[in-house]
N, C-alpha and C positions, 0 to 999 in steps of 0.2 A: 497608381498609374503604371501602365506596363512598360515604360521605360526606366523605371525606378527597379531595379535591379540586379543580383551579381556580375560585372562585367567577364567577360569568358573569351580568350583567346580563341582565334578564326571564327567568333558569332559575328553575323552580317549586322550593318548598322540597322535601325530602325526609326521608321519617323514617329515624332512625340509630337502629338498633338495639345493645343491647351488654348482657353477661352479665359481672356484676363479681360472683367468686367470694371470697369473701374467709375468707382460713383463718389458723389459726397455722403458720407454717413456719420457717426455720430458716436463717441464712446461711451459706455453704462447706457444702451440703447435698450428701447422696451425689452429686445433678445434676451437681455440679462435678467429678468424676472426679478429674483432677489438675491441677487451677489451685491454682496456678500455673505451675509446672513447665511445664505445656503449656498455649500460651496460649490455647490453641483450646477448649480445657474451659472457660474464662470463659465464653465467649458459649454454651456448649450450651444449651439451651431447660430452661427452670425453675431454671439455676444463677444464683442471688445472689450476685456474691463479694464485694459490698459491699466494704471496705477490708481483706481478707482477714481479721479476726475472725470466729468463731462467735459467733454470739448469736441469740438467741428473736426473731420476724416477726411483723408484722402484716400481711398485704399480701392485694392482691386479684390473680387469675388469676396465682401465683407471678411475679411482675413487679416490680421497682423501677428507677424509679417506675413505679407503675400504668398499666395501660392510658390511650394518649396519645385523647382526645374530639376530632378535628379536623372543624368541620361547618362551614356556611357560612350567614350571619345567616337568621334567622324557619325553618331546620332545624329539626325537630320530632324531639326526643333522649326515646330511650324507654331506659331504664335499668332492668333488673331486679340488684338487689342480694341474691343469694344469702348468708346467715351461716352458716358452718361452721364461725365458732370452736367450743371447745369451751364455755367457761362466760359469754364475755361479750355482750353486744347490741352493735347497732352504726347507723349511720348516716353518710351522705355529705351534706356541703353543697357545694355547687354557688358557689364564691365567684369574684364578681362577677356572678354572673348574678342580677337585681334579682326574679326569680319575680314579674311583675306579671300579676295574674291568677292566678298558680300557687303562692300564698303554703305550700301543704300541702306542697310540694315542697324547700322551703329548708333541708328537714332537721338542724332543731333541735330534739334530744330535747327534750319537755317543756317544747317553746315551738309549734313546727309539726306535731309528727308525735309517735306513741311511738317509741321505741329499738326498732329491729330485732332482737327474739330468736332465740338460737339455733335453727337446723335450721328457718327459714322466710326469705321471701322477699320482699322489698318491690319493685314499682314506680314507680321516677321516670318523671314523663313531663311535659315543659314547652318550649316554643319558646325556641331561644337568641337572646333580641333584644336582647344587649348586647354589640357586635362588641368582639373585643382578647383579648387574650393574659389567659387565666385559670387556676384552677384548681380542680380536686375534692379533697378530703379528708375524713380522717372525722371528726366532729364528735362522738364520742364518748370520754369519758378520756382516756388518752395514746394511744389509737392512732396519729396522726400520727406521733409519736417513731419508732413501732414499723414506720413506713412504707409507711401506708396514704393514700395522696396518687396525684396526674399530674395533666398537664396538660391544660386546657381552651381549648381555641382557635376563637374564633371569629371565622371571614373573612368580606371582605364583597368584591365585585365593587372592582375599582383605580378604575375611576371614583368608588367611595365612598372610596378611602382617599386621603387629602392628600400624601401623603408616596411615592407612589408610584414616583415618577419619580426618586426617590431612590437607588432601589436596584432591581440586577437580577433577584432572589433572594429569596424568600421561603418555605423549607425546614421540611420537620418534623424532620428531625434539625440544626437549629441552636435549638434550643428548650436552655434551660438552667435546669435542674432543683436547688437549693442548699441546704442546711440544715445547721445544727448535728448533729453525731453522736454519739454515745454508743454503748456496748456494752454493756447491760444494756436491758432492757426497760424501757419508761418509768416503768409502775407501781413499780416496783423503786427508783428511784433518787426519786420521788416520795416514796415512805411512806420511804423512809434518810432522808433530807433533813426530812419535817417533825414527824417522830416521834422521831428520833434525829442523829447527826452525820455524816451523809451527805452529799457536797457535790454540786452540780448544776451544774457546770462543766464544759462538752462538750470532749471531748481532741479531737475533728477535725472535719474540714466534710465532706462528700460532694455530688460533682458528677455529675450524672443517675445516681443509685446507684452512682455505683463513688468510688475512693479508692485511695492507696499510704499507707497506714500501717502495717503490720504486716510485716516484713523475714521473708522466706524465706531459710535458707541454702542455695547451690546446691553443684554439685560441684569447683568453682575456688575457692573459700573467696569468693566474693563473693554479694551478697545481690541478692534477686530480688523483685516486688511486686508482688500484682493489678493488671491494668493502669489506668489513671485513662481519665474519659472523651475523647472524641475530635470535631475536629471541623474538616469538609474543607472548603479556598474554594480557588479557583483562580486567578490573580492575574490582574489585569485588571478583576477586576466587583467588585460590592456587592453585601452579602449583610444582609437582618435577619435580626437576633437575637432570642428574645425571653426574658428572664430570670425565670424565679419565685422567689421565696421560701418555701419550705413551711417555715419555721424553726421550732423548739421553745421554745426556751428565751432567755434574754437575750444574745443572738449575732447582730448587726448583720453582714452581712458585705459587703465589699467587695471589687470585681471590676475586675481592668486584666490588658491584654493586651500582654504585651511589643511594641513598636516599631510599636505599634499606638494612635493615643486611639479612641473613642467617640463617638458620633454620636447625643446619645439622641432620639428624634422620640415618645417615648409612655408613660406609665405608666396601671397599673390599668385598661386597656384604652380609656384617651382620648387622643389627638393632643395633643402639645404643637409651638409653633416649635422645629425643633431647635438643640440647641446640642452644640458640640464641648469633651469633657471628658475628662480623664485616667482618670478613675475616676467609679465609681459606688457607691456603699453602699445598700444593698436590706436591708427590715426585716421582719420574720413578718409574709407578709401581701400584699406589695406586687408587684407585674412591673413589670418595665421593658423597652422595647422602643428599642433603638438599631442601627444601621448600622455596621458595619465596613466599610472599605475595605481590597480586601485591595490594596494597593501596595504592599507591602515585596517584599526580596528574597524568591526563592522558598526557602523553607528550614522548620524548623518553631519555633513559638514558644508560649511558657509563660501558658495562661492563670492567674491566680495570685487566689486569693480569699481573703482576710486575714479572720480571727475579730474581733470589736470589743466591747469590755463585757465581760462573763463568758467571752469566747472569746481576751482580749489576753493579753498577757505577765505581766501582773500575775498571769494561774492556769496554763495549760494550755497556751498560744500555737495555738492553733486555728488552723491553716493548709491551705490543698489545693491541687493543680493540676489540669489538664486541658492537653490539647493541638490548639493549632492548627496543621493540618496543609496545608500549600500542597502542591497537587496537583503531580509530578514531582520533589517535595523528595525526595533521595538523604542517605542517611544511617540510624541507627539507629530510628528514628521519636520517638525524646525529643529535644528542644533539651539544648543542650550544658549551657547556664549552670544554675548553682547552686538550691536550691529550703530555703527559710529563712520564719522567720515575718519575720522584719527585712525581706529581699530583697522582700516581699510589697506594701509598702508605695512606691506610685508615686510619692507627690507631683503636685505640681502644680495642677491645679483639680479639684475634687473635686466631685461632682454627689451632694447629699442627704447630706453629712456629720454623721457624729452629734456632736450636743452642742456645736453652734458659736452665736454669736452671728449676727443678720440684716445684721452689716456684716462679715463673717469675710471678706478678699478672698482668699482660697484654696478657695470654696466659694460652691457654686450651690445654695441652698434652694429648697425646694419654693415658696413665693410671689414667688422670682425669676422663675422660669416664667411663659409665658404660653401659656394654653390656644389651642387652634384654633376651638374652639367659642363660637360668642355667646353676648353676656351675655343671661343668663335672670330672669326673677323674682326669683332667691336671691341679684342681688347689686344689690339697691335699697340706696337707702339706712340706713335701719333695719330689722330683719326684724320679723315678727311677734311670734317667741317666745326670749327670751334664756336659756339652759340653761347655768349655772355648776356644771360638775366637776371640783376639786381632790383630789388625791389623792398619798398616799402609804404608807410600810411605815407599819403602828401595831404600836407594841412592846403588843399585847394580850394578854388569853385567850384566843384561839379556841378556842372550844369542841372542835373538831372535832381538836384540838393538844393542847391544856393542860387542866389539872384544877387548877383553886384552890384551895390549902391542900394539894394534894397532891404538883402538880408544877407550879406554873402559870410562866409567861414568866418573871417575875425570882426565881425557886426553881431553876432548872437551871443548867448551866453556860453560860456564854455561847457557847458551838461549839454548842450545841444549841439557841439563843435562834433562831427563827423568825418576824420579822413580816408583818403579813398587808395586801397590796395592795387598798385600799377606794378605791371613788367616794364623796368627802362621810363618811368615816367607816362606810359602809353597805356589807356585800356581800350580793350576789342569790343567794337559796333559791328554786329552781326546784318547782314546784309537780308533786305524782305524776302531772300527768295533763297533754297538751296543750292552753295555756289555747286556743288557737287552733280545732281542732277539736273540742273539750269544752266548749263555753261552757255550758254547763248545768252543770257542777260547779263554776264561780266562784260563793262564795260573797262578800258584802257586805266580809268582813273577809279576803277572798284577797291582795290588797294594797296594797302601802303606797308612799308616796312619801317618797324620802328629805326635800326639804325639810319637812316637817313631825314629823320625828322630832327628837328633843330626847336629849340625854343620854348621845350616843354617844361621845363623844371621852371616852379613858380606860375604854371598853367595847365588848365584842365585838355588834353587831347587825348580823343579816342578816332578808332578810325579799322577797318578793315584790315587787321595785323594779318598779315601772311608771308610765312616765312618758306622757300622754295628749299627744296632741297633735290638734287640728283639719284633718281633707283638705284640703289646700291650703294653708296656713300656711308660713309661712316662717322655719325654726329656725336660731338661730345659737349656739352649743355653741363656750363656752369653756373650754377644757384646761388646768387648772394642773398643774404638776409641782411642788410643793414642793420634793421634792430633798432634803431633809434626814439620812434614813437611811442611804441609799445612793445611791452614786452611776450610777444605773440609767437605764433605760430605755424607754419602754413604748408599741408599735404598736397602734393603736385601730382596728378595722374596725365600719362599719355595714350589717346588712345589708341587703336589700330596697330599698337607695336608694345615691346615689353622689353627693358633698359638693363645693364648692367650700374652698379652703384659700384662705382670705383671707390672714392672718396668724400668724408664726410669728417666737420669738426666746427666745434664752437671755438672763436677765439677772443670772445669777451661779450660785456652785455651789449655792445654793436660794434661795427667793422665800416669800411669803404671800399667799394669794389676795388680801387687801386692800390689798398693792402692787400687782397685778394692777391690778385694778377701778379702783384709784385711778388709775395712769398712762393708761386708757381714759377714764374719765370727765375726764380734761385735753386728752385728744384727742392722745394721746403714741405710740399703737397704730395704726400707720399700716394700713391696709385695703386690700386689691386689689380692688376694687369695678368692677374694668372686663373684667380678662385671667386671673383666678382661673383656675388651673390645677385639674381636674377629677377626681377619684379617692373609692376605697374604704377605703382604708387608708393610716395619716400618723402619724408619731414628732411625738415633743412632746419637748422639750427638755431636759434636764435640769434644774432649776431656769428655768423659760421656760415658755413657751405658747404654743398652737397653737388658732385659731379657723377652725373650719368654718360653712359654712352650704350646708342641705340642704330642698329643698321635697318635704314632707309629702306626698305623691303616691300614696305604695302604700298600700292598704289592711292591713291586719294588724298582726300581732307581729312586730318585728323587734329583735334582739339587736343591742348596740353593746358593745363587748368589747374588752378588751387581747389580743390576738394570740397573744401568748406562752401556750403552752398550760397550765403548772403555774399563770399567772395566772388564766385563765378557770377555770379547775375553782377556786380557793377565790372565787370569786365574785366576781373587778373584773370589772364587767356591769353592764346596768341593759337593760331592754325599753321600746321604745317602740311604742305603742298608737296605730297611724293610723287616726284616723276610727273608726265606732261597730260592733258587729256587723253590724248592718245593710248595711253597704255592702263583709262582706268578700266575697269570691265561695263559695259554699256549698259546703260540704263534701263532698269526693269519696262515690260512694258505697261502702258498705262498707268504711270507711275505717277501718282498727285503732284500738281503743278502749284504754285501763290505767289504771290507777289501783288504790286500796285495798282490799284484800278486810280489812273490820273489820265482821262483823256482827255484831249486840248477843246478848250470852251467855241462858240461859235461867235462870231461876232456880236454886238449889243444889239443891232437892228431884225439879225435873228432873233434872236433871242424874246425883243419884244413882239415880233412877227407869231413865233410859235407860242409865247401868252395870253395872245388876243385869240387864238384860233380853238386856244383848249377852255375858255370863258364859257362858263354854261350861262 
């Protein structure tokens, strides 16, 4: 693509065009001839052999991951998103890119835009003015699961990048692409799981869509494996990486690279001071961006991604490799040593470890960090607007689950007991229509703010969460993790804006927000108020918490959500409301309209009137 390019100080931006077809298709597809057998069938054009399983796709232009967006800062990305599934709608969000000015673009059904219906065509069209390592996925159901995601990369001229001089190498094939995997379609393993005893524990990881899970036998009596991904440095230089998470489900994972540490210089597309670490843990949601040095001997070596949570040894042992390959390495093209969920694990300093305490000395948290960026507004002293979100499983009814008196939460058997992830006891009921471009269909009672609802604890309430906030204000949003149900997880993206992570700490296997607030109010919650490290997306601790603070800047609706995709579909979410209609930027024209077709019936005597008239 002719946007995929060196970025170059005073080059005028240019529009990137791109045609994202997205269909149901199919992994190990006729495309693949004879992969594995022949390795060269892998790579044939439209063959997926994902981890050599068949299973049902959700993908766009037959690709996984998806067509890779490389443009270069204030590029003007023009996106027509063709839908040829067969029965469902669909939509792309653009994460990290803050759409200021282009709020319609942010592609959130039923918050920015309607869902893309079948057999038509939507255009994205918006300037990428948030340089760093991102990415697009679809924002609708479980498509993601199903593998409708790639990455978004946006460069800027090395005179803008800090870290430049760091490294020789800045590659589109050193981009790394990560998630939890599964072999059913996501909807599938959704409706097993909250209807009946279906577990949701991913059996492996996939590294830029490929994987070895699935043993071929060959004609020597040994076994043979779709190849895993690949990736080539030549010894002597430095190379950035930059790693995504398009994760699904509760699968933290983490990444080391044999005889190699880590260099990380960036997350969620801001500069940090770099630091050198063993390992790295990346959550649904999050990139990180570090330097390899390739100095080792010349040979090839095991990059190794360990599952974490739902992905450990406790279920399924979630484990993958990839291969890094020193250029004139002789040999088989696999590294010799062994490949195990145990062997997966590095040790040593560990960069964003899950579920540590803020003194853990085997680990570097996110408010260890220090950004490259100067302090701004959002980290004065006290902010303008303090926003308390505690949350956990509640053993409820959900409606949308349970029937009371018939089958409800403590009526079934406990393998089938389901609890449901609330902010404040509340989950978000998305309205049929975009409150965004449809302001004229907000009615008085459209919604509601969790602090003022009473009587949820011990009952299932969802409702139109939206939380207003003032242009310019300065919000600081405290994170509890109670911890109590399970011993879980949960990555929170904001979108249309990007947060400082003041503070963050576990303070046992669960807490109460009123220990919380109270250790703060003693002044026991120590603050980065200087060197606040800069991001979209941030884990909260298990039993702990995590404070960000973010300046109210964009105009519109903007969604802040748990990551984890089965989480956002039962509604841990809440929308915040920047500034008034007034000041959002006006609605494109011709811009797709939906909502309810309920017109009022006519009376009975019509009714039979116009029966008898249409009586052949």
């Amino acid at each position: 693509h002719h946007c995929k390019r060196e970025c170059k100080k005073g080059e005028p931006p240019r529009r990137c065009q791109y045609h994202f077809n997205v269909e149901d298709y199919e992994a190990m597809s006729k495309a693949c001839y004879n992969c594995p057998y022949n390795l060269t069938d892998c790579y044939r054009p439209d063959c997926i052999a994902t981890d050599g399983v068949k299973r049902p796709l959700t993908v766009i232009n037959r690709m996984l991951p998806g067509p890779s967006v490389e443009v270069c800062l204030n590029d003007e990305i023009v996106i027509d998103l063709e839908n040829n599934l067969l029965d469902s709608s669909t939509s792309i969000h653009w994460h990290g890119q803050h759409q200021k000015e282009y709020p319609y673009m942010d592609g959130v059904p039923f918050v920015t835009q309607c869902p893309v219906p079948p057999k038509t065509t939507f255009r994205y069209r918006y300037i990428a003015a948030t340089p760093g390592t991102h990415f697009w996925h679809s924002h609708s159901g479980t498509q993601r699961a199903d593998g409708a995601f790639g990455a978004l990369i946006v460069r800027q001229p090395k005179e803008f990048e800090p870290h430049s001089n760091l490294y020789d190498f800045d590659l589109s094939e050193h981009t790394i692409t990560v998630l939890d995997w599964s072999h059913e379609l996501g909807i599938a393993i959704f409706t097993a799981h909250h209807h009946s005893d279906g577990d949701n524990k991913p059996p492996t990881i996939q590294v830029n869509g490929r994987g070895m899970y699935k043993p071929f036998p060959s004609t020597n009596n040994s076994l043979i494996y779709t190849p895993p991904a690949s990736f080539i440095v030549e010894q002597g230089y430095r190379y950035r990486f930059r790693l995504i998470n398009a994760g699904v489900l509760n699968c933290p994972i983490e990444l080391s690279i044999d005889n190699h540490t880590l260099f990380a210089i960036g997350t969620d597309g801001s500069d940090i001071e770099p630091v050198e670490v063993d390992s790295i843990v990346s959550y649904a949601g999050e990139r990180w961006d570090f330097i390899l040095d390739a100095s080792a001997d010349i040979a090839d070596y095991w990059l190794r991604f360990r599952g974490l949570m739902d992905c450990d040894d406790r279920f399924k042992s979630a484990h993958m490799a990839a291969v890094l390959h020193y250029k004139d390495a002789t040999g088989s093209g696999y590294p010799p040593e062994p490949l195990s969920y145990e062997l997966a694990e590095r040790g040593g300093l560990t960069l964003n470890a899950l579920n540590v305490a803020a003194n853990d000395p085997s680990s570097l948290n996110v408010p260890d960090l220090n950004s490259t960026k100067a302090a701004d507004e959002s980290l004065k002293p006290l902010a303008d607007r303090r926003l308390v979100l505690a949350y956990d499983f509640n053993a409820i009814d959900n409606e949308h689950f349970y029937k009371r008196n018939l089958y409800g939460i403590m009526d079934v058997p406990r393998n089938k007991r389901v609890l449901t992830p609330q902010f404040n006891h509340v989950s978000l009921k998305l309205q049929p229509f975009p409150l965004l471009s449809q302001p004229e269909d907000i009615q008085p009672s459209t919604f509601c703010n969790h602090s003022q609802l009473e009587s949820c604890k011990g009952k299932y309430c969802e409702c139109t969460n939206v939380v207003e906030l003032k242009l310019g204000e300065v919000v600081e949003v405290v994170l509890i993790d109670i911890g109590v149900s399970y011993d879980a997880n949960h990555p929170f993206h904001l979108h249309g804006h990007s947060f400082r992570v003041i503070a963050m700490d576990r303070l046992g296997r669960n807490v109460t927000a009123e220990k919380v607030l109270k250790l703060d109010e003693l002044g026991q919650i120590k603050r980065n108020l200087r060197t606040a490290v800069v991001k979209d997306t941030v884990t909260v601790p298990d039993g702990g918490y995590t404070i960000i603070r973010f300046i109210a800047n964009n105009p519109g609706y903007w969604m802040f959500h748990c990551h984890i995709e089965f989480h956002v579909e039962l509604g841990m979410a809440l929308l915040f409301k920047v500034g008034s209609h007034s000041d959002f930027p006006p609605v494109p024209a011709g811009f797709p309209k939906c909502g309810n077709y309920l017109p009022p019936l006519p009376d009975i005597s019509s009714s039979t009137k116009l029966q008898k008239e249409n009586e052949v």
